[in-house]
C-alpha positions as CSV (number, residue, x, y, z in Angstrom):
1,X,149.6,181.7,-53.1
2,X,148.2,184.3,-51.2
3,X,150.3,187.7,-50.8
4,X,152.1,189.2,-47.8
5,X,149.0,191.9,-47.9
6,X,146.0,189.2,-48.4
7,X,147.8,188.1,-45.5
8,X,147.9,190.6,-43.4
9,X,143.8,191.7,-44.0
10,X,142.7,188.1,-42.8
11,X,145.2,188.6,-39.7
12,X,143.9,191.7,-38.5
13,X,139.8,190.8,-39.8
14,X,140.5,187.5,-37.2
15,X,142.0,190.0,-34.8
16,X,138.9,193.0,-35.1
17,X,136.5,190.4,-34.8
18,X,138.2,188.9,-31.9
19,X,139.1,192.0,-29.9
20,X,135.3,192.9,-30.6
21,X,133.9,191.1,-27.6
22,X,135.9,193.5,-25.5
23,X,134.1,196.8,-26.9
24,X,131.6,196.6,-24.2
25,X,128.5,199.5,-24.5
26,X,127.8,200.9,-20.9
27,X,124.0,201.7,-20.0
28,X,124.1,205.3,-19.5
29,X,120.4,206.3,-18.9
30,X,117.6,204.4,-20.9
31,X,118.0,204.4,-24.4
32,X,121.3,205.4,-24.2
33,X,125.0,203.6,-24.3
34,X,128.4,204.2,-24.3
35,X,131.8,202.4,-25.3
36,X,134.3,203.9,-23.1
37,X,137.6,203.4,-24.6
38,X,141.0,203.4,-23.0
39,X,142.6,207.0,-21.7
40,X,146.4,205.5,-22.9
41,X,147.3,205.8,-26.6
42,X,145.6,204.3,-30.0
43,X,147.3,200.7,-30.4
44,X,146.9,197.3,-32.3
45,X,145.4,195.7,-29.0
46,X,143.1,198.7,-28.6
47,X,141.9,199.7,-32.8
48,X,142.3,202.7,-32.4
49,X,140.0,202.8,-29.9
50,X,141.3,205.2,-27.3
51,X,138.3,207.6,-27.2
52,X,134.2,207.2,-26.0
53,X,131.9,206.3,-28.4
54,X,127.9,206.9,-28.3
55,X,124.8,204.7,-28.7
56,X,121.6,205.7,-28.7
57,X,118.5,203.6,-29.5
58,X,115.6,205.2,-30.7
59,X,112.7,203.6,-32.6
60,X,114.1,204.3,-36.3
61,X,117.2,202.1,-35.5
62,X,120.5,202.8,-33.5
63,X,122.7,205.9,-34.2
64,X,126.0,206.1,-33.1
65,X,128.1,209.4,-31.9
66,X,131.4,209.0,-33.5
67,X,132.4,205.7,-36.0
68,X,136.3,205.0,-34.5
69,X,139.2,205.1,-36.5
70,X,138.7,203.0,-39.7
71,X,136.9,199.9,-41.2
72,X,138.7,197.5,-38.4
73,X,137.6,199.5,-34.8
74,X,134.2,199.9,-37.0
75,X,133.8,196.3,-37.1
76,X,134.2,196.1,-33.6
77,X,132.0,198.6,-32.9
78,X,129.4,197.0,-34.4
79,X,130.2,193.8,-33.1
80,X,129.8,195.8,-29.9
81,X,126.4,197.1,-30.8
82,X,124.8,193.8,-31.8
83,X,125.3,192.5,-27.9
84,X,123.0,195.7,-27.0
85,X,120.7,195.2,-30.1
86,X,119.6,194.3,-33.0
87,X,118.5,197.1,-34.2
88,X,120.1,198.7,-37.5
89,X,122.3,200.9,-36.8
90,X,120.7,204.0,-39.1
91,X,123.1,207.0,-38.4
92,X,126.3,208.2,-37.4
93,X,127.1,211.2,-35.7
94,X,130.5,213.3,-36.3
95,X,131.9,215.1,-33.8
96,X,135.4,215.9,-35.1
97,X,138.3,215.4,-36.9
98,X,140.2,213.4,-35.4
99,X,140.6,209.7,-36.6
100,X,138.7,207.7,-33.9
101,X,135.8,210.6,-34.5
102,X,134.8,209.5,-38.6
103,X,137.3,207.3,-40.2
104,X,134.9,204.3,-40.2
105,X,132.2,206.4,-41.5
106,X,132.5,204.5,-44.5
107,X,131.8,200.6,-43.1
108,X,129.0,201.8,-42.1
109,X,127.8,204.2,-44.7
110,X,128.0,201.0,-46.5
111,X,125.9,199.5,-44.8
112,X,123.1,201.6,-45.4
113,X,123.7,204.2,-42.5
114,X,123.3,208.2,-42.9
115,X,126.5,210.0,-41.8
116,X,126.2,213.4,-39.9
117,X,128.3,217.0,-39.3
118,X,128.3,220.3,-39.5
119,X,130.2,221.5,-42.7
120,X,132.8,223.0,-39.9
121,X,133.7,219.6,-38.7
122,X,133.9,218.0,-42.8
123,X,136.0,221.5,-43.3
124,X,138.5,220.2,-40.9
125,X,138.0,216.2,-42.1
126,X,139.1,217.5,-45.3
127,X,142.0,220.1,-44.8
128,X,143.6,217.6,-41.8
129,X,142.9,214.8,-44.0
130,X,146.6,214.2,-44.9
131,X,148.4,214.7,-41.0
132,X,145.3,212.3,-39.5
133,X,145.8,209.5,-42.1
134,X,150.1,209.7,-41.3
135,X,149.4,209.5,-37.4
136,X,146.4,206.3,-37.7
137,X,148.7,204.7,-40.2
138,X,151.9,204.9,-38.2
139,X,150.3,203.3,-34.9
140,X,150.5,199.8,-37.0
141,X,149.9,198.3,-40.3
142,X,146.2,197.3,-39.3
143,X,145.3,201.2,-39.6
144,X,146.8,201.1,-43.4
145,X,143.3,200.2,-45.4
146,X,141.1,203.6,-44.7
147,X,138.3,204.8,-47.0
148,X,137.7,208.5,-46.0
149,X,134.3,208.6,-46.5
150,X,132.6,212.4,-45.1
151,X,128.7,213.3,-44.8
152,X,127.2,214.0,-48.0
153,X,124.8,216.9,-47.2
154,X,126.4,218.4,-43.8
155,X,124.8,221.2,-42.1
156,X,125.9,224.6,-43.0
157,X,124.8,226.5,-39.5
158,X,127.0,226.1,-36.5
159,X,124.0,224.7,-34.7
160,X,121.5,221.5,-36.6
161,X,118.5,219.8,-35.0
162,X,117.9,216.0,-36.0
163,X,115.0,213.9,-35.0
164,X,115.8,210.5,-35.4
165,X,113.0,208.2,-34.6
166,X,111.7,210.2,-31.4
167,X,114.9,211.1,-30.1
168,X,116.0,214.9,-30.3
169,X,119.7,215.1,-31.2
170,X,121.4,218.5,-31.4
171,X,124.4,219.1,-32.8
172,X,126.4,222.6,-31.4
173,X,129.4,224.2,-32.3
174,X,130.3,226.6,-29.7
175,X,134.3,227.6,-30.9
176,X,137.3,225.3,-32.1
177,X,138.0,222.9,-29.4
178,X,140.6,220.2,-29.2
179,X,140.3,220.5,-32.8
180,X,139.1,223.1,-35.1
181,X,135.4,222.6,-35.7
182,X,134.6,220.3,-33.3
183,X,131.1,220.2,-32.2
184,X,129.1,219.0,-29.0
185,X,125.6,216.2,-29.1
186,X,123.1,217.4,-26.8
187,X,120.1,214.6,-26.1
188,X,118.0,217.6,-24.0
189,X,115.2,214.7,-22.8
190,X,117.8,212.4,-21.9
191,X,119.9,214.6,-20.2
192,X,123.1,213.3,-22.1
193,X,125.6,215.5,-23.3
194,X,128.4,213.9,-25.9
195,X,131.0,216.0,-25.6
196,X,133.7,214.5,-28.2
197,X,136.6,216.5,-27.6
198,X,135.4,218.9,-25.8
199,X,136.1,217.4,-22.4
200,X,138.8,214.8,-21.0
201,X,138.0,213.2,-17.9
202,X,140.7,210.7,-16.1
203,X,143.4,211.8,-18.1
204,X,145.0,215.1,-18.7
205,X,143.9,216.8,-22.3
206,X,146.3,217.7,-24.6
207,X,147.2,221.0,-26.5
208,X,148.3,220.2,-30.0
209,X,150.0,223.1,-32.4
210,X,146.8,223.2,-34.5
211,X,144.6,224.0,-31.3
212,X,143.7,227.3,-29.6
213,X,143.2,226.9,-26.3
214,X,141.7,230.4,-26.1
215,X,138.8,229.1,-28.1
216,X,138.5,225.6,-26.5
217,X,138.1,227.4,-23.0
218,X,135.1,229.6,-24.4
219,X,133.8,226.4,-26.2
220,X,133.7,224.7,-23.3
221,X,132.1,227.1,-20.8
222,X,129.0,227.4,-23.4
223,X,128.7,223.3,-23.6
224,X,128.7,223.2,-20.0
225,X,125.7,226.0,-19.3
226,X,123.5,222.8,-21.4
227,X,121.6,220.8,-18.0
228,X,123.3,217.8,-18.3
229,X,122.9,214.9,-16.1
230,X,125.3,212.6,-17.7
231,X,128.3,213.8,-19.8
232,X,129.7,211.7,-21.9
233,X,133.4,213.0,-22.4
234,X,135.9,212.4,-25.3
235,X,137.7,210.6,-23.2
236,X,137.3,209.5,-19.6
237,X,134.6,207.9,-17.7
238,X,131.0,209.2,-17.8
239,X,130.2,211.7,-15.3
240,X,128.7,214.9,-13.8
241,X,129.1,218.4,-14.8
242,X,131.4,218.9,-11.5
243,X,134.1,216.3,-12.4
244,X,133.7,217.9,-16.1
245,X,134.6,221.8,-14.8
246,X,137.3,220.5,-12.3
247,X,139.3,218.3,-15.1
248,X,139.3,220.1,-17.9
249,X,137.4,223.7,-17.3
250,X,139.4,224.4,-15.1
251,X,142.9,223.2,-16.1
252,X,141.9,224.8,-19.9
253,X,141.4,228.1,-17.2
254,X,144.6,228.0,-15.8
255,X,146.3,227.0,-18.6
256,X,144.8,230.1,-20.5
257,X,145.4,232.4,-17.5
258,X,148.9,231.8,-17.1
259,X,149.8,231.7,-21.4
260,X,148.4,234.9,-21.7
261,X,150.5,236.7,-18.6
262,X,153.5,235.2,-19.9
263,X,153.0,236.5,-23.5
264,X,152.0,240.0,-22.0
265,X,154.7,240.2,-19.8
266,X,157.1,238.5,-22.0
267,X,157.8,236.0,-19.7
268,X,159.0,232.1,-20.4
269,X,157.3,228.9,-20.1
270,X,158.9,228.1,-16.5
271,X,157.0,230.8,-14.8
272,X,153.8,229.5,-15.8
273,X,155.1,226.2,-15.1
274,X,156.5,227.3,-11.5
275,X,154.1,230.6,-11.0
276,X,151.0,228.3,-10.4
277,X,149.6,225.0,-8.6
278,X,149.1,222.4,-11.1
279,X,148.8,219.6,-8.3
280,X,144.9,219.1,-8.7
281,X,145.2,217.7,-11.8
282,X,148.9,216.3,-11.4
283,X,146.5,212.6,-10.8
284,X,145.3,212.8,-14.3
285,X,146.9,209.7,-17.1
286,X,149.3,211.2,-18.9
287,X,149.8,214.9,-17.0
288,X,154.1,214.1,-17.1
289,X,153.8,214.1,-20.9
290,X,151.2,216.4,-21.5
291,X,151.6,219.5,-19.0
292,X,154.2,221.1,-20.1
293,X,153.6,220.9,-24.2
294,X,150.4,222.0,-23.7
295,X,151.9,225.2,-22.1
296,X,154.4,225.5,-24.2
297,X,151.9,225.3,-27.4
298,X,149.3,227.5,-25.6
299,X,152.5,230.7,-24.9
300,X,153.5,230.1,-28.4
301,X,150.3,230.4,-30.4
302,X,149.5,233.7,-27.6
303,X,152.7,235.1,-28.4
304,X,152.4,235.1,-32.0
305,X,148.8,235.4,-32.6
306,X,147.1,236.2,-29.3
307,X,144.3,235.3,-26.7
């Protein structure tokens, strides 16, 4: 008789393998894909999969930016990958912490690909490890089996070249972002930039306790100076540099602008709330929820720690 867990694995295996066909990589420019995953929160529907994932063919095999958020959204992902190619897929590309970013590192370091990051971004992998296993694994029991798996030889600088096949990848760390070390991928003859969480497009971004939105700001304006012609957000559609400044530069602007007043002036949340017009991003998924926690967490870390 099989048990209640044996179970459960050959539900959710029917269920990745299923739900794959809908993990659908978008052309970007030649060469170059992305899986564009929903802007609403991680679910069983969705595996996890609520942030953009990269594919970029080169002529050593595929590499992807980011691995999703354990060994079921991994499946799917490559599910996803073999209606683009047949290529191997040779590398994975970290860039962050957060589940969706590495937690099916290890399906596919299994599987014979090399795994990517800067030793900033394994830093945080590791010291977070605890809080981003609790918040995958209480979405739904098909986030339970996970297999931490982090590159073996990261780079030490805050800045790594790769050459895969004959594509250039760079990896750059500009300042903690969304979360600490996170880190941008710049393709400089494609034109793509993958972003991770440095920018949220379609949806508002969110400012947890454990981010600095001091640092993401300056993050940010460095990682937009890079020429892109595509950006390729954490979340969000693909799209210009424009759209890029105007949903989360600026909002990260204002956001910083009116935190640091208030904890200057000693003032409370409402008057950054009420002082300033938040209506050009009041469209954004999620900006009822988000808007004023992200405040709130920006005055509090400004108040006790500073810009």
């Amino acid at each position: 008789m099989r048990t209640w867990l044996q179970m459960m694995v050959l539900l959710w295996a029917g269920m990745s393998t299923a739900w794959a066909a809908n993990v659908n990589f978008q052309p970007v420019t030649e060469g170059v894909y992305a899986f564009i995953g929903e802007i609403d929160d991680r679910t069983r529907e969705n595996l996890g999969l609520n942030a953009n994932i990269g594919l970029v063919l080169t002529s050593d095999g595929a590499v992807l930016i980011d691995s999703g958020a354990g060994p079921v959204s991994a499946q799917a992902l490559e599910a996803g990958v073999r209606t683009v190619t047949d290529q191997k897929i040779v590398a994975v590309i970290n860039t962050g912490s957060q589940d969706h970013r590495w937690l099916g590192n290890q399906y596919f370091a299994a599987r014979g690909a090399t795994i990517y990051a800067l030793q900033r971004t394994v830093d945080t992998q590791k010291s977070m490890l605890d809080s981003i296993l609790r918040r995958i694994q209480s979405v739904d029991p098909v986030f339970k089996e996970q297999n931490p798996f982090y590159a073996e030889a990261p780079f030490a600088q805050d800045q790594a070249d790769l050459m895969i096949g004959e594509v250039r990848f760079e990896l750059k760390y500009f300042n903690d972002a969304h979360f600490p070390g996170d880190i941008v991928v710049w393709l400089p003859a494609q034109e793509v930039l993958f972003t991770g969480d440095h920018v949220y497009l379609d949806r508002l971004l969110g400012v947890h306790p454990q981010t600095h939105a001091g640092k993401w700001l300056k993050a940010f304006n460095q990682a937009i100076q890079l020429p892109a012609r595509y950006v390729v957000p954490g979340h969000g559609g693909v799209a210009d540099r424009a759209k890029a400044q105007a949903e989360t530069g600026d909002y990260l602007a204002l956001v910083v602008a009116g935190a640091s007043k208030a904890a200057e002036d000693m003032e409370p949340m409402e008057t950054v709330l009420s002082g300033y017009d938040w209506t050009p991003w009041q469209h954004l998924k999620h900006f009822d929820s988000w808007h004023a926690r992200s405040v709130s967490n920006t005055l509090q870390r400004f108040e006790q720690q500073g810009m």
